[in-house]
N, C-alpha and C positions, 0 to 999 in steps of 0.2 A: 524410452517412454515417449509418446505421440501426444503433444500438448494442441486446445487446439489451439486457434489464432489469440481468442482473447488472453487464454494464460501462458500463450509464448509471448504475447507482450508486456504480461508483467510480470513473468520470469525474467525476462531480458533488466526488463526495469531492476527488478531485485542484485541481480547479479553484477552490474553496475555501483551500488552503493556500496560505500565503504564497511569495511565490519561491521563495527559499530551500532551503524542504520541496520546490517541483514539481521543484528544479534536482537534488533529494537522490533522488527517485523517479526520475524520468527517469536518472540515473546509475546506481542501483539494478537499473531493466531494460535499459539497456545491459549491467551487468557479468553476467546472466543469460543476455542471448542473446548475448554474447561467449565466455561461458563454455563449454570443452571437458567442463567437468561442473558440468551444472545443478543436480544433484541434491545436491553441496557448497553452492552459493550459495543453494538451497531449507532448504535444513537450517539453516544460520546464519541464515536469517533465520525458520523456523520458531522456532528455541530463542527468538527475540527478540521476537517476536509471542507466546509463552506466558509471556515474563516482563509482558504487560503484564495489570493487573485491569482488568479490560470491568467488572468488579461494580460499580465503588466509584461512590457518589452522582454524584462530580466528573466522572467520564467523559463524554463526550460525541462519537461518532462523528461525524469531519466527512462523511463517504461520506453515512448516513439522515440523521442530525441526532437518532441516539436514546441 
């Protein structure tokens, strides 16, 4: 399968995490394409993704690796 760039970078990302995190993702987008309304389960987890700092020294995306 021919992913393009943007979801070979967060396949890469994906596949990097431990179990655990893949078992917490993959349950993530199940409850998303389950979901009668995406746009709740988008919103929770945008507010969760802006509580995190990308700035700080210590960060390090597993997705590029930057």
């Amino acid at each position: 399968m021919k992913l393009s760039d943007n979801a070979e970078v967060v396949f890469h990302g994906f596949l990097n995490l431990p179990n655990l995190e893949k078992l917490s993702v993959v349950e993530a987008i199940n409850e998303y394409f389950d979901s009668t309304d995406k746009e709740e389960v988008r919103t929770g987890h945008d507010a969760r993704f802006a509580e995190i700092d990308l700035n700080t020294p210590d960060f390090n995306c597993v997705c590029c690796g930057r």
